[in-house]
C-alpha positions as CSV (number, residue, x, y, z in Angstrom):
1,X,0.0,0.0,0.0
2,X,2.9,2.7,0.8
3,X,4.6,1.0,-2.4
4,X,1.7,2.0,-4.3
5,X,1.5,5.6,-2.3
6,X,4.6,6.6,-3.5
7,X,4.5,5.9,-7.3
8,X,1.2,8.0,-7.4
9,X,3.1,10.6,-5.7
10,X,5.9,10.4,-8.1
11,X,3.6,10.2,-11.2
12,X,1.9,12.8,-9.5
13,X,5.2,15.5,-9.1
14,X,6.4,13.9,-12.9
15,X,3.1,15.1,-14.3
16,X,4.1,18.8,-15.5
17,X,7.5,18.0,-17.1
18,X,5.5,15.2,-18.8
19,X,3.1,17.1,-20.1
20,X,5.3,19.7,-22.0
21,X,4.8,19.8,-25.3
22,X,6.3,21.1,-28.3
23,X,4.2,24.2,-29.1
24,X,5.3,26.2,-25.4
25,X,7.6,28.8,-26.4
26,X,11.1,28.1,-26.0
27,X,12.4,32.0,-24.8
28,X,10.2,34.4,-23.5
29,X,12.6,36.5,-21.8
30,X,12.2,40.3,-21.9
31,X,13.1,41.8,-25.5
32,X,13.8,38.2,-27.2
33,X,11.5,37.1,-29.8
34,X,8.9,34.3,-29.0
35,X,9.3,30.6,-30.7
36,X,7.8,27.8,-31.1
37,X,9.3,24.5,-33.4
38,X,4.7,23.7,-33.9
39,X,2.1,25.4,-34.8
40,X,-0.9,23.5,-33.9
41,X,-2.8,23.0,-37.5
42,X,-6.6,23.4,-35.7
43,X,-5.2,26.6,-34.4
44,X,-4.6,28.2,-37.4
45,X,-7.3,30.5,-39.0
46,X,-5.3,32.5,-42.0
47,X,-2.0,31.5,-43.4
48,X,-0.3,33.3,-46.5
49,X,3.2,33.8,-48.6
50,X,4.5,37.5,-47.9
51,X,6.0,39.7,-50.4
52,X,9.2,39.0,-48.5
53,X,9.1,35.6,-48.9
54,X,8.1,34.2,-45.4
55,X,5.3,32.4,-44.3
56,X,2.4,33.5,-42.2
57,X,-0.1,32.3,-40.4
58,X,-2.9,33.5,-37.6
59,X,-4.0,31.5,-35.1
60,X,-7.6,31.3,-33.2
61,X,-6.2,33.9,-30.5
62,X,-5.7,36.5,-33.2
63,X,-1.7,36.2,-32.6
64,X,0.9,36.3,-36.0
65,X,3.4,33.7,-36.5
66,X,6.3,33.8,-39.1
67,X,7.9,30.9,-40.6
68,X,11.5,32.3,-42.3
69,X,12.5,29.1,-44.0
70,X,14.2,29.5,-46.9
71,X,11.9,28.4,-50.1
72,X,12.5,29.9,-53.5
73,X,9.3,28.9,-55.3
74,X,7.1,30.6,-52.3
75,X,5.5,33.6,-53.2
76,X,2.6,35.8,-52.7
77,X,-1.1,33.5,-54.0
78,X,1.2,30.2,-53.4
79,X,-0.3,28.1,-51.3
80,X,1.8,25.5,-49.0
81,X,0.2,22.2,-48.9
82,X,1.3,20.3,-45.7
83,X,0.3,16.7,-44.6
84,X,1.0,15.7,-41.2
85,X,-0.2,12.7,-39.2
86,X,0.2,14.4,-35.1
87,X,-1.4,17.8,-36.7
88,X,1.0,20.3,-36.1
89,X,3.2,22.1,-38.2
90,X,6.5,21.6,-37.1
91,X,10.4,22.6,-37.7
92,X,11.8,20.3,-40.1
93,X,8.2,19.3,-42.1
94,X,8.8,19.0,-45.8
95,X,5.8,21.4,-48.0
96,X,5.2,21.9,-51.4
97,X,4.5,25.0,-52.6
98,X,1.8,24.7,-55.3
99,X,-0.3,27.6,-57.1
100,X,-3.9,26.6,-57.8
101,X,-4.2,29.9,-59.9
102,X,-2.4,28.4,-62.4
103,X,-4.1,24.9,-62.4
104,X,-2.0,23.5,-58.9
105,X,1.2,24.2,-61.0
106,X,3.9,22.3,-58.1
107,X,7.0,25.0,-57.1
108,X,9.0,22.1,-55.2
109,X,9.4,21.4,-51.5
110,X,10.9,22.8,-48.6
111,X,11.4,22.2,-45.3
112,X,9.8,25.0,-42.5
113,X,11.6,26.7,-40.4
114,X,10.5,27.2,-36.1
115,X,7.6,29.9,-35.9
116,X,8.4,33.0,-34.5
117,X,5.7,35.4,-33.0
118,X,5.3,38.9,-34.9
119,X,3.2,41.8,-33.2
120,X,0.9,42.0,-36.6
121,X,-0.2,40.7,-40.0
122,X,2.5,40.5,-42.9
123,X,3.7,43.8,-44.9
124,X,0.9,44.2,-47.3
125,X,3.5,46.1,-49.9
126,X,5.9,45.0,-52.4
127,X,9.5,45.8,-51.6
128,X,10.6,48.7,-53.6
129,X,12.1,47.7,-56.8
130,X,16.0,48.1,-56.9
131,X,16.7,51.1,-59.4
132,X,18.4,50.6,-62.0
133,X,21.9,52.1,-62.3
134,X,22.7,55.4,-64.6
135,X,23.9,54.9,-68.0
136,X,22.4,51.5,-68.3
């Protein structure tokens, strides 16, 4: 009976650090950027490509996220199609970037990057065009 008392009391104190999950964010000291490796797919209401070729997304509690992994063929009205079996999106999952305005033309794969919290939607603007040089 004590034996038993004392494993439930371990399991008990173990519960916390077992229940940590992936999607807690990893620094949330003062002035350093929140991140998470998962987003949790169900969570996510809005995701788009930004002009500055990041990733996107907004989640149920109105909060941005930015994914900055490195994919050429993503760009703005490219949608990333993502299949995963635990439902998160997580560091390290392969996408394909496909553009279903074109018929679900396929851009190639990439693997995403760890979400980093941003304070508001993406920059709605091109960047500026580099000028050309004089005498060109």
């Amino acid at each position: 009976m004590i034996r038993n008392s004392l494993i439930l009391a371990a399991l008990l104190a173990a519960a916390p650090a077992l229940a940590a999950d992936k999607t807690a964010p990893t620094d949330t000291s003062a002035g350093a950027p929140v991140v998470q490796e998962c987003l949790i797919s169900r969570n996510i209401l809005q995701s788009q490509a930004g002009y500055d070729g990041k990733w996107y997304a907004r989640l149920r509690d109105r909060t941005w996220w930015r994914n900055t992994m490195e994919c050429p063929g993503l760009a703005p009205r490219r949608a990333l199609v993502h299949t995963s079996p635990i439902g998160s999106q997580c560091r390290g999952d392969i996408v394909q970037v496909v553009d279903f305005t074109m018929g679900g033309v396929f851009f190639g794969g990439c693997g995403l990057g760890a979400w980093e919290r941003i304070d508001g939607p993406p920059p709605r603007d091109q960047p500026p065009k580099k000028a050309d040089k004089p005498g060109r």
